[in-house]
Every structure is written in structure tokens, then in C-alpha cells.
FIKOLZA-1660 file (N, C-alpha, C; in steps of 0.1 Angstrom, whole numbers, plus 5000, padded with zeros to 4 digits):
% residues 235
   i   px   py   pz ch aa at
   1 5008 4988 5000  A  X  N
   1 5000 5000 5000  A  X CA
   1 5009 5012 5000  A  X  C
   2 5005 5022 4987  A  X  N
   2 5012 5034 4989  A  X CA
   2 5014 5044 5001  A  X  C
   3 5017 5051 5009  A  X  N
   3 5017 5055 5016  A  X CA
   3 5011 5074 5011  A  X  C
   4 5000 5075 5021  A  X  N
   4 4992 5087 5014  A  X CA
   4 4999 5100 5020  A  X  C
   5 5002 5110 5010  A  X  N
   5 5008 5126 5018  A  X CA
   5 4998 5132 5014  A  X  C
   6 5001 5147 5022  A  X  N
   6 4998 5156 5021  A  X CA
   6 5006 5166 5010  A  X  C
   7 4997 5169 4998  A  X  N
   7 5001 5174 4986  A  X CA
   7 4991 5187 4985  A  X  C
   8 4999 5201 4982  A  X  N
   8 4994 5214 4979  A  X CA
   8 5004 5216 4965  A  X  C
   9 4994 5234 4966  A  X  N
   9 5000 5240 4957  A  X CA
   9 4988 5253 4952  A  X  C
  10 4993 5257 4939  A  X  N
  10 4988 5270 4933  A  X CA
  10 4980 5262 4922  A  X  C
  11 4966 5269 4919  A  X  N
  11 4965 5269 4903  A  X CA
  11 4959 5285 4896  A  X  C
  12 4966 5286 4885  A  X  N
  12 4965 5301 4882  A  X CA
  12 4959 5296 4867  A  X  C
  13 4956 5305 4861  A  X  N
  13 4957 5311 4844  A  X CA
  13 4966 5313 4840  A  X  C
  14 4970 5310 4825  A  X  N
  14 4984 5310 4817  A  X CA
  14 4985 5328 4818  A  X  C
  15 4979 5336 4826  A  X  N
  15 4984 5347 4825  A  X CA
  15 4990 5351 4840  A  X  C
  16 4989 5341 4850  A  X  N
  16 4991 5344 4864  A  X CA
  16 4985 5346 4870  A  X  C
  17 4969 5347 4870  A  X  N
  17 4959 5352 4879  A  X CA
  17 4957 5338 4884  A  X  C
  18 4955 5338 4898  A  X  N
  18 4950 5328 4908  A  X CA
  18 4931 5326 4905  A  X  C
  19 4928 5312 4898  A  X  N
  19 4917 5307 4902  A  X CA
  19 4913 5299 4915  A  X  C
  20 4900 5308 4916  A  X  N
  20 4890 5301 4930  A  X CA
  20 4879 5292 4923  A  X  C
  21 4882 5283 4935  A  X  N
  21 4867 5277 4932  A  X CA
  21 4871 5265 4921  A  X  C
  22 4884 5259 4916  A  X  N
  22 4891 5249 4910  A  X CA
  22 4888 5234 4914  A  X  C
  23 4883 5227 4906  A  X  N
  23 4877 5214 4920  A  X CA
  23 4895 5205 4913  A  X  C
  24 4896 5194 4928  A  X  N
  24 4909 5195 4927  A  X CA
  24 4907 5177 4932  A  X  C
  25 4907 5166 4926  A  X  N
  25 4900 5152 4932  A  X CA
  25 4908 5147 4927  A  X  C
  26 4909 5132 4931  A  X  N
  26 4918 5122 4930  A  X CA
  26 4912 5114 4926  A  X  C
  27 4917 5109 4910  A  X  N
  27 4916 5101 4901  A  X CA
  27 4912 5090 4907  A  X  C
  28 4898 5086 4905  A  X  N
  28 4889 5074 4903  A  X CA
  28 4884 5071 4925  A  X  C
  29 4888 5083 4932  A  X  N
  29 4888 5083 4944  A  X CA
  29 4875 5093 4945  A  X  C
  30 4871 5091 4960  A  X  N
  30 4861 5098 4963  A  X CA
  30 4867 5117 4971  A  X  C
  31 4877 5114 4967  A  X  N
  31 4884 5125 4976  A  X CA
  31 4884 5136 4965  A  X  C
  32 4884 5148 4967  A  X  N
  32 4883 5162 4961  A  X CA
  32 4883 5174 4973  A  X  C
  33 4885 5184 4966  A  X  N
  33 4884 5200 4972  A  X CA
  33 4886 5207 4962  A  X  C
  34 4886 5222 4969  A  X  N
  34 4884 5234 4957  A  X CA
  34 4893 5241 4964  A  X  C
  35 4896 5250 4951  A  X  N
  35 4906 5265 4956  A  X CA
  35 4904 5273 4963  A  X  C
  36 4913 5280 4970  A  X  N
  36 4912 5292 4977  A  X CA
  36 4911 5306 4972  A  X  C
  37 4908 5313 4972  A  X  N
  37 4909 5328 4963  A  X CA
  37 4920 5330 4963  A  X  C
  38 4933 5327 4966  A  X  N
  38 4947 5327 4961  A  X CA
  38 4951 5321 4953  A  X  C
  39 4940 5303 4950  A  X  N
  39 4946 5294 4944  A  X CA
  39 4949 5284 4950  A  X  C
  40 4952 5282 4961  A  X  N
  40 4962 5277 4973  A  X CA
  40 4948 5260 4971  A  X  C
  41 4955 5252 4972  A  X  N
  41 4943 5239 4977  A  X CA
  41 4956 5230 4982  A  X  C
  42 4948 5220 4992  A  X  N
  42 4957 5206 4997  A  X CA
  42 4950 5198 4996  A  X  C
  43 4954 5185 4995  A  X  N
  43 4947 5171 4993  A  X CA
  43 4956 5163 4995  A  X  C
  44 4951 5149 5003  A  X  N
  44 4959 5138 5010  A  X CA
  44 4958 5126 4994  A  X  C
  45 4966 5123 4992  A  X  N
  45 4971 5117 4980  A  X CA
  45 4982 5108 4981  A  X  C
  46 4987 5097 4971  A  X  N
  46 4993 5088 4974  A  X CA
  46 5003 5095 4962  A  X  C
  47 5016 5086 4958  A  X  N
  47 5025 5086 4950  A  X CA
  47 5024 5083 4937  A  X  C
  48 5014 5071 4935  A  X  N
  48 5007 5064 4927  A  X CA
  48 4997 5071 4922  A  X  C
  49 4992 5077 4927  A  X  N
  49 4975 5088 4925  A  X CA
  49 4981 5098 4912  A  X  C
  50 4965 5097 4910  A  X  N
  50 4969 5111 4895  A  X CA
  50 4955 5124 4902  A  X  C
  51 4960 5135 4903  A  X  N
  51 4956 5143 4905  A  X CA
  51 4947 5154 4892  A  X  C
  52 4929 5153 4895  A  X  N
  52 4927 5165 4885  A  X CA
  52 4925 5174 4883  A  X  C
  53 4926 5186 4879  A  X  N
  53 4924 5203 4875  A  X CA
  53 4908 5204 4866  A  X  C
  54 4897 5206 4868  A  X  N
  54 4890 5207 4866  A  X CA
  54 4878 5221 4867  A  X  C
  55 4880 5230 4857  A  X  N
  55 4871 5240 4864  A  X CA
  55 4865 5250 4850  A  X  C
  56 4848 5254 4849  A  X  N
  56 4840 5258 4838  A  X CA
  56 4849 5265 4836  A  X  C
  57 4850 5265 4816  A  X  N
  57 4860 5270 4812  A  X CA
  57 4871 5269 4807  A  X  C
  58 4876 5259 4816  A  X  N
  58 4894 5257 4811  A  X CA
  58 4893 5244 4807  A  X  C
  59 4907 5240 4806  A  X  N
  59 4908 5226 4802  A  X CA
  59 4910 5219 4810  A  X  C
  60 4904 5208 4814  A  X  N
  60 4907 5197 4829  A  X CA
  60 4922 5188 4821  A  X  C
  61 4928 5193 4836  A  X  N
  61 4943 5187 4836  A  X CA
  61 4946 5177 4845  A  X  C
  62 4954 5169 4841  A  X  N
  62 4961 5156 4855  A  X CA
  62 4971 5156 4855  A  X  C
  63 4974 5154 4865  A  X  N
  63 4986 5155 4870  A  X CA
  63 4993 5143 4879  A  X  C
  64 5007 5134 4872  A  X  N
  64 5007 5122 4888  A  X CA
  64 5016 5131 4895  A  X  C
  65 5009 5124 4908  A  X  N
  65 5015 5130 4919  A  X CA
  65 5031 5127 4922  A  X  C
  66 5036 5117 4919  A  X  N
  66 5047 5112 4923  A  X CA
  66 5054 5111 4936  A  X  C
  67 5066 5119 4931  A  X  N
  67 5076 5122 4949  A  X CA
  67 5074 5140 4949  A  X  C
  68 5061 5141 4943  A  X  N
  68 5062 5160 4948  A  X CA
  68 5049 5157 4959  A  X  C
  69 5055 5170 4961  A  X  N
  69 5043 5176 4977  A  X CA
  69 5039 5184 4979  A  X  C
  70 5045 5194 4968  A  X  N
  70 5038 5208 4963  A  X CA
  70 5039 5208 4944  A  X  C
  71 5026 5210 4942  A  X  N
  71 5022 5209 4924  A  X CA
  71 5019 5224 4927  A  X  C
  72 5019 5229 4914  A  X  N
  72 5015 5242 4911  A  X CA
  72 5010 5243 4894  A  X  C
  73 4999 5243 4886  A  X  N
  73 4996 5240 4874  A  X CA
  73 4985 5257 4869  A  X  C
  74 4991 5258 4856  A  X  N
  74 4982 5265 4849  A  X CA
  74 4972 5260 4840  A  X  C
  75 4959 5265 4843  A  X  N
  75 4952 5256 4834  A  X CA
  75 4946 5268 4817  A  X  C
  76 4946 5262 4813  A  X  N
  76 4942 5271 4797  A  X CA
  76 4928 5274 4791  A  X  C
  77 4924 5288 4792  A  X  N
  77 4907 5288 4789  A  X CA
  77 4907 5278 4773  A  X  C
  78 4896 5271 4780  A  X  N
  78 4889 5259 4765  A  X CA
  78 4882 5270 4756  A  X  C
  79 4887 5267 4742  A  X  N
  79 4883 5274 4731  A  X CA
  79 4865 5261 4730  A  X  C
  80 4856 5269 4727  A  X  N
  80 4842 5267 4720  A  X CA
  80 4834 5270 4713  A  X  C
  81 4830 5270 4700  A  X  N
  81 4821 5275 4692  A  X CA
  81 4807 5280 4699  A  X  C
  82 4808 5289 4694  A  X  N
  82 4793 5297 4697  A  X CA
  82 4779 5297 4689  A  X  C
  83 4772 5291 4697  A  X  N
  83 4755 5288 4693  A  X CA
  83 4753 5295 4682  A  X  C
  84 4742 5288 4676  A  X  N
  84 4738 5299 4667  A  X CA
  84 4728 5309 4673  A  X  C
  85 4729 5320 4675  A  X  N
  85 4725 5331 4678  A  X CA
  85 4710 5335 4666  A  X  C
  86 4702 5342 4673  A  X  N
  86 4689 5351 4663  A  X CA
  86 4691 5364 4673  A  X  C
  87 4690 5374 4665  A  X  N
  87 4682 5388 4669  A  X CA
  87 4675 5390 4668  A  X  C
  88 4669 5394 4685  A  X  N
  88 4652 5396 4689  A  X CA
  88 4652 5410 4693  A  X  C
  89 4641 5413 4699  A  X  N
  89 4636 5422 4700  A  X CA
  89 4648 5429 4716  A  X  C
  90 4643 5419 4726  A  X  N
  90 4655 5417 4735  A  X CA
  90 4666 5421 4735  A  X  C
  91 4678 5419 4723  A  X  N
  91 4695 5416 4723  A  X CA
  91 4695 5403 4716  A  X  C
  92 4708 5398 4717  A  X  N
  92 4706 5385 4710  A  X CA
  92 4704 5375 4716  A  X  C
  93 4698 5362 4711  A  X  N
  93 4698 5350 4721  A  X CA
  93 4700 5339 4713  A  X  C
  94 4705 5328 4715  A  X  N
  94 4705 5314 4714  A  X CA
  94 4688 5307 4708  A  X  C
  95 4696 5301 4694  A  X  N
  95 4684 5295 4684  A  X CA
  95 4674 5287 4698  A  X  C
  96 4681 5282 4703  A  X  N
  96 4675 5273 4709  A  X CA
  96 4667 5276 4724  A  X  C
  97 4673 5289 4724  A  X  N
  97 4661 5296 4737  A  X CA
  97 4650 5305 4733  A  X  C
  98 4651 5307 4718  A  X  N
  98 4637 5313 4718  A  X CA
  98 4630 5301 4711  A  X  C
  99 4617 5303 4720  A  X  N
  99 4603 5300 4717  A  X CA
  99 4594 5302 4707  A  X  C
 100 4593 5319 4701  A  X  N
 100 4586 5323 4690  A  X CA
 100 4593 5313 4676  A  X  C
 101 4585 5316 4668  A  X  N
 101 4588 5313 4654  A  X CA
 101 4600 5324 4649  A  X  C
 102 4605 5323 4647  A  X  N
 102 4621 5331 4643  A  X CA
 102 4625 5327 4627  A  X  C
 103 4630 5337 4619  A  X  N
 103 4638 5330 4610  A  X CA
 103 4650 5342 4607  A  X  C
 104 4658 5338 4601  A  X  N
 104 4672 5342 4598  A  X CA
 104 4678 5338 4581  A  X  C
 105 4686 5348 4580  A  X  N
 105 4692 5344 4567  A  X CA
 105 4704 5343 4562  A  X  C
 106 4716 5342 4556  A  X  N
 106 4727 5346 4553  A  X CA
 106 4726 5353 4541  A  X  C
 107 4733 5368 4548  A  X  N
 107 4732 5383 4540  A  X CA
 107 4743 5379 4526  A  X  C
 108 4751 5373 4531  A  X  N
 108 4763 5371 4524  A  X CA
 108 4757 5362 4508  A  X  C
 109 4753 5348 4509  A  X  N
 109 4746 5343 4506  A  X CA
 109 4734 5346 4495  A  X  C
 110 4726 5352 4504  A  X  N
 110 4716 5353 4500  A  X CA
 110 4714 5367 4488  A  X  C
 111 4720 5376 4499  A  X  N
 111 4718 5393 4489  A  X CA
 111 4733 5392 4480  A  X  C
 112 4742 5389 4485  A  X  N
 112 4760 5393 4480  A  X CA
 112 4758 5383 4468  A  X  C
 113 4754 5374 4466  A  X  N
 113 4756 5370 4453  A  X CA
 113 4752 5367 4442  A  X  C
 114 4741 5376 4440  A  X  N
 114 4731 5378 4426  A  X CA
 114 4728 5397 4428  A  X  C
 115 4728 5400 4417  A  X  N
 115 4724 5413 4411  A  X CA
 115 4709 5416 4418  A  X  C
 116 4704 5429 4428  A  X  N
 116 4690 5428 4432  A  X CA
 116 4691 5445 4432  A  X  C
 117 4682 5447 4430  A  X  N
 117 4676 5461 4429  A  X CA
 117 4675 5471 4442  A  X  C
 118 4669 5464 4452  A  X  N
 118 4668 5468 4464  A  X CA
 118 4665 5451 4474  A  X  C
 119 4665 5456 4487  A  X  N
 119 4669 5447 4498  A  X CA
 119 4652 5443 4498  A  X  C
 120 4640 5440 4496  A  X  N
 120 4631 5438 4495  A  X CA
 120 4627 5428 4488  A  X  C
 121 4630 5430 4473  A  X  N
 121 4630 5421 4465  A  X CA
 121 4644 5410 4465  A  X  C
 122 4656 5416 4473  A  X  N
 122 4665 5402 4479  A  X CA
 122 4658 5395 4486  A  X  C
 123 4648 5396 4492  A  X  N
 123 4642 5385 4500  A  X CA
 123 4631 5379 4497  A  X  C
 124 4630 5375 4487  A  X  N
 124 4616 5377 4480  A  X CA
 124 4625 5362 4478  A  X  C
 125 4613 5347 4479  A  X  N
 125 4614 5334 4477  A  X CA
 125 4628 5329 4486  A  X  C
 126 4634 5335 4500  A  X  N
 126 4647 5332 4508  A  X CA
 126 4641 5326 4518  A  X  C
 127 4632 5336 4524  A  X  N
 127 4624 5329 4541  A  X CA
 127 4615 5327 4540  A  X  C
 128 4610 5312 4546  A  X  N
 128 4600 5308 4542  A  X CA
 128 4588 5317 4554  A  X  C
 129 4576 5316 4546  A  X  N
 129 4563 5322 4552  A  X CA
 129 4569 5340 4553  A  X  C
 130 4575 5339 4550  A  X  N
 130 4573 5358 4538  A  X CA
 130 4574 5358 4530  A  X  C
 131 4562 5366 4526  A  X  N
 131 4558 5368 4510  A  X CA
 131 4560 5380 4507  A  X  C
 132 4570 5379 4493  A  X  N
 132 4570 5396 4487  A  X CA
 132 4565 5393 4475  A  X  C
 133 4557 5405 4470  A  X  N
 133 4549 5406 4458  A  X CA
 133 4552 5416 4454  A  X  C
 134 4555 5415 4439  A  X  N
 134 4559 5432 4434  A  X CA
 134 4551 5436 4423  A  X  C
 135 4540 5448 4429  A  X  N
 135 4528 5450 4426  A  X CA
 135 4531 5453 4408  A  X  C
 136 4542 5466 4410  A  X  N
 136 4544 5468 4394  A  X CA
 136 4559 5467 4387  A  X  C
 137 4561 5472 4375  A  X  N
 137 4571 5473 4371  A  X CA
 137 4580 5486 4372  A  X  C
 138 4573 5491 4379  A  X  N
 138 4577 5505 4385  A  X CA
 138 4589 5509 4390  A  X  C
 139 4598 5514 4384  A  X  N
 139 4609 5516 4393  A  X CA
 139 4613 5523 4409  A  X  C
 140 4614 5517 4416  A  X  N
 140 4615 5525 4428  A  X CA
 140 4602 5516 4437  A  X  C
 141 4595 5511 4429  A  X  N
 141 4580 5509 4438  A  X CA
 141 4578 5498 4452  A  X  C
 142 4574 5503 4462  A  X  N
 142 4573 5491 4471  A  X CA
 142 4573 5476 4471  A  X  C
 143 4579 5467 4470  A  X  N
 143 4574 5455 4476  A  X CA
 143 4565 5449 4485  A  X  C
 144 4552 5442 4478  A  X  N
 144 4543 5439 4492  A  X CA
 144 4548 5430 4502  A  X  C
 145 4552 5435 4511  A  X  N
 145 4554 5423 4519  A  X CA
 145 4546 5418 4532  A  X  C
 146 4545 5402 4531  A  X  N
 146 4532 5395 4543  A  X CA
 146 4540 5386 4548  A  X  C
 147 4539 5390 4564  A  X  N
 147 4542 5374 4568  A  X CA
 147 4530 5366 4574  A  X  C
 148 4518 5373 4578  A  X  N
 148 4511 5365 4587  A  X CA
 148 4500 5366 4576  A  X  C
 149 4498 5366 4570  A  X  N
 149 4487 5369 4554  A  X CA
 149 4484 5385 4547  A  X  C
 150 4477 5384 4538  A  X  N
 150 4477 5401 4528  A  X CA
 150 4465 5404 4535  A  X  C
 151 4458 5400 4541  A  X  N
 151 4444 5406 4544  A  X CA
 151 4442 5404 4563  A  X  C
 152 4445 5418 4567  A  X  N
 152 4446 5420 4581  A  X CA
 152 4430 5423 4589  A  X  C
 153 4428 5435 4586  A  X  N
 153 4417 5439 4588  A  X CA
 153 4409 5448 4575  A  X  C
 154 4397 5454 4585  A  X  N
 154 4391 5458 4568  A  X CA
 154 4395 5475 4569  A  X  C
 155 4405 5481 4575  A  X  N
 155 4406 5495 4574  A  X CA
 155 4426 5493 4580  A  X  C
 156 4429 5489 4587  A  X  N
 156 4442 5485 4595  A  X CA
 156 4452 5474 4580  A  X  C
 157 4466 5480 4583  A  X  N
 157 4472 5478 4573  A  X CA
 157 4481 5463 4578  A  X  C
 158 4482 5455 4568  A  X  N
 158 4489 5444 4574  A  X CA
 158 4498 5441 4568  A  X  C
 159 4506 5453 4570  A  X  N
 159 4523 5457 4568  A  X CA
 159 4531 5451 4578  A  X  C
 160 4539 5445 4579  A  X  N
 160 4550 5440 4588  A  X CA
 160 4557 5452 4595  A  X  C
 161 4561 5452 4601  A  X  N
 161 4567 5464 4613  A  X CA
 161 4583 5459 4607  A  X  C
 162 4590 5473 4604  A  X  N
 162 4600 5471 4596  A  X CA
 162 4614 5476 4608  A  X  C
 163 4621 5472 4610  A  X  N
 163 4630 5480 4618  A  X CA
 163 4645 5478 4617  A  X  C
 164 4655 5491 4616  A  X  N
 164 4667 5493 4611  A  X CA
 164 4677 5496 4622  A  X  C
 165 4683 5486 4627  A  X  N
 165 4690 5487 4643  A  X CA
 165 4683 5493 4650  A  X  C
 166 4668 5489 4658  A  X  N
 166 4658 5491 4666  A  X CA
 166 4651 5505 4657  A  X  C
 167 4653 5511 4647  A  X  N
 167 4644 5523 4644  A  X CA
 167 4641 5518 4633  A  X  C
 168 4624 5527 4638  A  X  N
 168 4614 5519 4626  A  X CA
 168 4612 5527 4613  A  X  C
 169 4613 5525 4603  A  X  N
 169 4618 5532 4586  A  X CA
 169 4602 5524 4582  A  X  C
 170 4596 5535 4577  A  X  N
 170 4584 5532 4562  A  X CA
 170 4586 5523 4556  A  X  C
 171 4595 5525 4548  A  X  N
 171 4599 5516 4538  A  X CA
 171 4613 5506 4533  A  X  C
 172 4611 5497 4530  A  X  N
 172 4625 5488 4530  A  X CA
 172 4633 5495 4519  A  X  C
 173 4630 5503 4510  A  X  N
 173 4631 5506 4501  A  X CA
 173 4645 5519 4504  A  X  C
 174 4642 5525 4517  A  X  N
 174 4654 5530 4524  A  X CA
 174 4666 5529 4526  A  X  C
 175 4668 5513 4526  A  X  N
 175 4680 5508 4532  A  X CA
 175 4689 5501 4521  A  X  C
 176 4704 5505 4519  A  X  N
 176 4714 5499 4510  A  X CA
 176 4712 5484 4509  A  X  C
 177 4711 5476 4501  A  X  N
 177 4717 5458 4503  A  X CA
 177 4728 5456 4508  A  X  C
 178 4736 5468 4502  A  X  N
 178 4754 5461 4505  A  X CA
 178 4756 5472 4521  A  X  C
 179 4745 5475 4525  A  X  N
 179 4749 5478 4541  A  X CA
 179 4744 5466 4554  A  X  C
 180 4737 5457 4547  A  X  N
 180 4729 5448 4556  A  X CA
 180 4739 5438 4560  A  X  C
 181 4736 5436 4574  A  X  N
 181 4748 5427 4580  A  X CA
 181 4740 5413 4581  A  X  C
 182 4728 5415 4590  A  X  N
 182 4722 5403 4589  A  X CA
 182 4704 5406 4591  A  X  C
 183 4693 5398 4587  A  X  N
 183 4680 5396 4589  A  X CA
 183 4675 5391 4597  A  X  C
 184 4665 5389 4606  A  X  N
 184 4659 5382 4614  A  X CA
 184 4646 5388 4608  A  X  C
 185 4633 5376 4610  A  X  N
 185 4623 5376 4610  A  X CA
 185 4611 5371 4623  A  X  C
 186 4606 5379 4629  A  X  N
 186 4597 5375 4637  A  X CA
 186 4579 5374 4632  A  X  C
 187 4579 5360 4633  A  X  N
 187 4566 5354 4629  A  X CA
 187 4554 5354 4634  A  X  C
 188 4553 5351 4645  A  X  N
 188 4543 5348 4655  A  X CA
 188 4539 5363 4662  A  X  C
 189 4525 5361 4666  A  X  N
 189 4518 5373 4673  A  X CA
 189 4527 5377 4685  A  X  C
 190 4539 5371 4695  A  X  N
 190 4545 5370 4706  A  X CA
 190 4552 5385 4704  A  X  C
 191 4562 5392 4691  A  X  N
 191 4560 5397 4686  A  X CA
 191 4553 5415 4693  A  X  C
 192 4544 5412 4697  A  X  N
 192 4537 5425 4698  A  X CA
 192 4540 5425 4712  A  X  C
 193 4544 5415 4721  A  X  N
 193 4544 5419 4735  A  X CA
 193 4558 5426 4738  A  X  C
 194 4566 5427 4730  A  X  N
 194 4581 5434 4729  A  X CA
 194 4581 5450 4722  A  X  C
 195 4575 5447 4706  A  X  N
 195 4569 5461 4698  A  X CA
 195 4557 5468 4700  A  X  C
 196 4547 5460 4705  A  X  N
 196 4533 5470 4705  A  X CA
 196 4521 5463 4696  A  X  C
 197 4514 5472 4691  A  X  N
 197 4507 5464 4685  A  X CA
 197 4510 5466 4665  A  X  C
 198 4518 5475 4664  A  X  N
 198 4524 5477 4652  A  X CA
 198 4528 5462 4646  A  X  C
 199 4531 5454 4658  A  X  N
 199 4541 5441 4657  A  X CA
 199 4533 5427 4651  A  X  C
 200 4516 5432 4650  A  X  N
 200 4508 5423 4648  A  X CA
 200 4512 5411 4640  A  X  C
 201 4513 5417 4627  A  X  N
 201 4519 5413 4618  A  X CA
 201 4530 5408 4613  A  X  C
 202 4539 5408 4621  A  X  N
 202 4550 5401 4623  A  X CA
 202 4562 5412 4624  A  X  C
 203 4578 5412 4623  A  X  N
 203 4588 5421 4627  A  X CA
 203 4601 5419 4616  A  X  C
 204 4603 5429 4607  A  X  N
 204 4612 5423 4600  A  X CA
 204 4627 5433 4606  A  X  C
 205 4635 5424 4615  A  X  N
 205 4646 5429 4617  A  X CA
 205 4661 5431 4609  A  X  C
 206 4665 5441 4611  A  X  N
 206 4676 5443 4597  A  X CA
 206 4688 5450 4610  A  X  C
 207 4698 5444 4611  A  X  N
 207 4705 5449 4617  A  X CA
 207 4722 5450 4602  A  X  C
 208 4725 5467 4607  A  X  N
 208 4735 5470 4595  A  X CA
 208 4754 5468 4596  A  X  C
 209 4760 5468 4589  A  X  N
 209 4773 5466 4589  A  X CA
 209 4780 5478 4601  A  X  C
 210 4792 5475 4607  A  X  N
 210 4797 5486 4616  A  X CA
 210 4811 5484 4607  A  X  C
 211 4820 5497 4609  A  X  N
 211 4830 5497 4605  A  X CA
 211 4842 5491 4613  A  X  C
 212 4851 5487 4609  A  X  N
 212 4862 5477 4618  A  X CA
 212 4875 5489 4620  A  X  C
 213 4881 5487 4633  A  X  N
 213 4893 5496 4639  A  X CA
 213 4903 5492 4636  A  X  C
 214 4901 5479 4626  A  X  N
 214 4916 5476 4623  A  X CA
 214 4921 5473 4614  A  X  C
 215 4912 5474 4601  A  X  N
 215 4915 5471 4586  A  X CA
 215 4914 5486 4579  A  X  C
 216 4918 5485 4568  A  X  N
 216 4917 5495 4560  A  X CA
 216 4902 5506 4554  A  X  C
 217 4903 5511 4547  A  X  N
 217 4891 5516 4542  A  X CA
 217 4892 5507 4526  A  X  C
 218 4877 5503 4527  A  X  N
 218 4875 5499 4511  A  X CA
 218 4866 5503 4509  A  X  C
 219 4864 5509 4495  A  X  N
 219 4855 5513 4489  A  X CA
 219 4846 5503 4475  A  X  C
 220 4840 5507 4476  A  X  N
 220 4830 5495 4468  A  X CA
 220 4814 5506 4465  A  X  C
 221 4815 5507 4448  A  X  N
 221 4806 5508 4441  A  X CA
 221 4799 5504 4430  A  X  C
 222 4780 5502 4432  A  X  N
 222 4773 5497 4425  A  X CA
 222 4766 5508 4420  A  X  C
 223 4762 5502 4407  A  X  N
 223 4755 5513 4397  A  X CA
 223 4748 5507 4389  A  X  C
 224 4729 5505 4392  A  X  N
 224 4721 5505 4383  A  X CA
 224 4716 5517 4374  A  X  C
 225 4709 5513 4363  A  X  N
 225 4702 5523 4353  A  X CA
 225 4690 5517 4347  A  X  C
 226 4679 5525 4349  A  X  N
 226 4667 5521 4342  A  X CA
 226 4662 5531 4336  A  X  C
 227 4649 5533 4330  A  X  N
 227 4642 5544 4324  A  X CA
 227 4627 5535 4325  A  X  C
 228 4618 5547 4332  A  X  N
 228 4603 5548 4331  A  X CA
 228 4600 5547 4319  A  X  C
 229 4606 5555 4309  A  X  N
 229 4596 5560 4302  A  X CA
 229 4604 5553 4283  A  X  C
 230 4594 5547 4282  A  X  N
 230 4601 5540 4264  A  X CA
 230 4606 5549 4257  A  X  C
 231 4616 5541 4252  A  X  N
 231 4627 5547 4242  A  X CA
 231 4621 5555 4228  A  X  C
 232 4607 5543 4227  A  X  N
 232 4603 5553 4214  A  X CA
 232 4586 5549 4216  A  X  C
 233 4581 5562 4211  A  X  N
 233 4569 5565 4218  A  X CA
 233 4555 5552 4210  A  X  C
 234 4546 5544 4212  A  X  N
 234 4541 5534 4205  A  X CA
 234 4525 5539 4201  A  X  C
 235 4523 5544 4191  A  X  N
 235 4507 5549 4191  A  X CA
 235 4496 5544 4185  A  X  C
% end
């Protein structure tokens, strides 16, 4: 039988800061403890024993104990991919904690790689259960858009509530393609308990590009041309 010591020490962050609250147990044993706000922990341990580092966050480390009596270990925050995220009315949250009907799109995708007139008709056949209808051939003219059907009431408009980093714009017809960062769509009546009752109809969120502190300036220009009116007159 090994003979059991008393084994301490430090556990910090690869930058030197002392973690608390570190659980600190002995491989396949019922024995454990936690850090001190220094760092500092002890545990009665054999020679044979492997010692683990364990704590939200980092990477769980072992350690054998051997002929030491004082260990001292840094542990390394664990890299993890991040949920897929929706923009709500709230801030952002996790696909998987909201409840409403939600949809989302890729701007990049979707708008960046076909020729589109305006950001209206880019969404036109992308998310399902929005409907854009484009009444005429008119240049410049609205897109109809429905998410919860075209016929609301018999005087009340059943326009979607349109909104451009939380401010609400008339028309989508406003907003650049090549400034949109990303889309969210809010489907369900739930909806109105965040916006009001504007929200009946559903919420079409448009959040826009921010500039970066650490790349260059680029510039980037598009240029359509149309004409209203025929080239040559038909009588």
C-alpha cells in the first residue's frame, strides 16, 4: 500500500491570475476540494495517484502525483464555438432559447451574390412564410410584403413592422443591400408583446454593417440604370 501525503499548491491562468473555486479530486477516488481565492488547495494523495484540474471554462488537467508535495499547474481557457445566435427584440439570444417562430438568413449568401435592385425584392422566395409581391414594374416601387397573410383587417394595414438597428423606417426601400449585415424575421403574434401592437403582423429585423478599427478603408461601388419611360413612343 502506497503511503498517502499531504500534497498542495497554486493553480493560476496561463496569465498568472489565481483561480478560485478549482475542484481538485483524485483520480477514480472519492476525495476532492476546491481553491482558495489565492489558488492555494491541499489534498491527502498517494505517490501512485493522479491528481485532476478541473474547472468551467478551462481545460481539465492531470497531474501524477509522484515524489512531489507541492504541484503548482496553469490551466488554459477551452476554446468553443458559439450557438447559433437570432436577433430579437431583447439583444441576442440562442436559436435554441427562443420560443417564437424566428427565421434568419445569410446576407452574404443570400443578397451578395446575385444582382438585386433593392433589399426587398433580395428577400423575395429566401424565408419561408414571407411573401414579397411586386405589385408593378415601376421603378423604385414598394414590395408587398406579408408574413402572417395580405388581408389584416378591413381599414388597418397588414404591413409588417420594419425596423433598422431598433428604428422603425416606412419603407425597406430606404435601406442599402450592400449595408445589411444580417436579417431576422419575427413570425408569431408573441411579437407584439416586445413592439406593441404595430408588431401584429410580424417584425422584420435588419441589423447594418459597423465599420472595423483595424482594417483599411474599402470602397465598393454599384450602379444600376433604368428608364420609366420607352425609348420610342408606340401609338
Amino acid at each position: 500500500m502506497a503511503q498517502a501525503n499531504i500534497v498542495s499548491g497554486f493553480v493560476k491562468t496561463a496569465e498568472g491570475v489565481p483561480l478560485m473555486g478549482v475542484t481538485v479530486s483524485v483520480k477514480n477516488t472519492n476525495r476532492a476540494t476546491l481553491t482558495e481565492s489565492s489558488g492555494y488547495f491541499s489534498i491527502s494523495a498517494s505517490s501512485e495517484e493522479t491528481l485532476e484540474f478541473s474547472s468551467v471554462g478551462y481545460t481539465t488537467q492531470s497531474v501524477l502525483v509522484g515524489d512531489s508535495k507541492e504541484i503548482s499547474i496553469s490551466l488554459l481557457a477551452k476554446e468553443s464555438d458559439m450557438d447559433e445566435v437570432v436577433v430579437v427584440g431583447y439583444g441576442t439570444q440562442k436559436r435554441s432559447n427562443v420560443t417564437g417562430a424566428v427565421a434568419s438568413i445569410d446576407v452574404e449568401k443570400t443578397l451578395g451574390s446575385r444582382p438585386i435592385a433593392d433589399a426587398g425584392r433580395g428577400l423575395q422566395g429566401v424565408i419561408p412564410g414571407l411573401s414579397v409581391r411586386i405589385p408593378s414594374g415601376e421603378v423604385g416601387s414598394d414590395p408587398l410584403m406579408r408574413i402572417r397573410g395580405f388581408v389584416g383587417s378591413i381599414e388597418g394595414s397588414s404591413q409588417p413592422l420594419i425596423l433598422v438597428n431598433n428604428v422603425e423606417v416606412p419603407s425597406i426601400q430606404m435601406i442599402n443591400p450592400n449595408d445589411i449585415e444580417s436579417v431576422s424575421i419575427l413570425k408569431d403574434a408573441s411579437a407584439s408583446s416586445i413592439y406593441g401592437a404595430k408588431a401584429a403582423f410580424g417584425v422584420i429585423l435588419i441589423t447594418t454593417k459597423r465599420g472595423a478599427k483595424t482594417d483599411g478603408v474599402n470602397l465598393t461601388y454599384s450602379n444600376n440604370l433604368s428608364w420609366q419611360n420607352p425609348a420610342k413612343k408606340l401609338k
